[in-house]
DRENKOLMI-611752 format. One record per residue (C-alpha): x, y, z; residue in one letter. Coordinates in steps of 0.5 Angstrom, whole numbers, padded with zeros to 4 digits, always signed. Layout:
N
XYZA ...
***
This chain:
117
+0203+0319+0204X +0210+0323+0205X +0214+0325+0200X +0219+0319+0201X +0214+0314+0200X +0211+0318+0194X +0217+0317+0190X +0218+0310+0192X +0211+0308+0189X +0212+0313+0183X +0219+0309+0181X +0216+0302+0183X +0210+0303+0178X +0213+0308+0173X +0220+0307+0174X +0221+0315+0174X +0225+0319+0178X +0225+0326+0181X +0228+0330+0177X +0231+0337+0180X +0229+0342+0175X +0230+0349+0179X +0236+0352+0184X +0231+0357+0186X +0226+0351+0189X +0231+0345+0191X +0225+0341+0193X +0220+0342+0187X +0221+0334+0184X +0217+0332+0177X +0215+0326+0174X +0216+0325+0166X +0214+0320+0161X +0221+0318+0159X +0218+0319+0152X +0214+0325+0150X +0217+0328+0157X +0210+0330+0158X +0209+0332+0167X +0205+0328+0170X +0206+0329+0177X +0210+0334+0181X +0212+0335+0188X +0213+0341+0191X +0213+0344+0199X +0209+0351+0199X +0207+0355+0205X +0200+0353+0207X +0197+0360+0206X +0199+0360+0198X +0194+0355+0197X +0189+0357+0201X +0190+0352+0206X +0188+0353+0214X +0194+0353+0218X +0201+0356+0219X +0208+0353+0216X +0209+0350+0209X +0206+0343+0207X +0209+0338+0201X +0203+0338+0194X +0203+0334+0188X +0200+0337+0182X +0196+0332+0177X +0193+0333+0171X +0186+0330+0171X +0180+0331+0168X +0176+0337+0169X +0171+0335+0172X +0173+0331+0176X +0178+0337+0179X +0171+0341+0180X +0169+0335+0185X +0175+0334+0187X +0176+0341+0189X +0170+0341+0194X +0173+0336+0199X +0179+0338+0204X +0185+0337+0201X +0184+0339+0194X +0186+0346+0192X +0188+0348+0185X +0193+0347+0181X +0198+0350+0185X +0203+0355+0179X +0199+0351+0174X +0192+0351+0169X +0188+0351+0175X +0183+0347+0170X +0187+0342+0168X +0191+0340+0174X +0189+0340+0182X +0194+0341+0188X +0193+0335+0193X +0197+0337+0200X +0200+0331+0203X +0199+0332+0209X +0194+0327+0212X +0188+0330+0208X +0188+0325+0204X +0188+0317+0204X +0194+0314+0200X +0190+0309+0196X +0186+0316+0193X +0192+0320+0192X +0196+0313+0188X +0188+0313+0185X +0190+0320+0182X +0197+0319+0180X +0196+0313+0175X +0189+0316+0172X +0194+0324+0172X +0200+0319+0169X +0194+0316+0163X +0192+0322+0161X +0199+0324+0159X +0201+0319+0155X 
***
């Protein structure tokens, strides 16, 4: 799953937008409850080396907030690192890059958009 297609799935099941927080970083896009406003998913492009994957060049993530437990597992298969710029026991990084199948990645995403209700 790419970036586009992630944003299209998030607004068709949430009717949530991206929003652009910072001018530093024009790319970096997070997903909010309308409600309590709480972060649920965020988008970001960062070097590959940043978060300790192989490779050269930068790779798109998105941050969810999981169970700890299951971020321990999860962290041990490929794809998975922790929560890049976050409380790395409360969210994890998903390179979207291939890594990772899409039913997992929007597995993920709605158990990260419950647990912020």
């Amino acid at each position: 799953m790419n970036r586009s297609q992630l944003y299209i799935h998030i607004k068709q099941t949430y009717g949530t937008d991206p929003e652009f927080l910072w001018q530093k970083y024009p790319n970096y896009a997070v997903f909010r409850h309308d409600d309590n406003h709480k972060w649920y998913a965020i988008v970001m492009d960062v070097p590959r080396s940043a978060v300790g994957l192989t490779g050269e060049g930068m790779v798109d993530v998105l941050n969810l907030k999981l169970d700890p437990s299951l971020i321990d597992d999860l962290r041990t298969r490929p794809g998975f690192v922790p929560g890049y710029h976050m409380n790395k026991t409360h969210w994890v990084s998903v390179a979207l890059d291939g890594s990772v199948a899409n039913e997992e990645i929007v597995s993920l995403l709605d158990m990260s958009y419950q647990a912020t209700r």
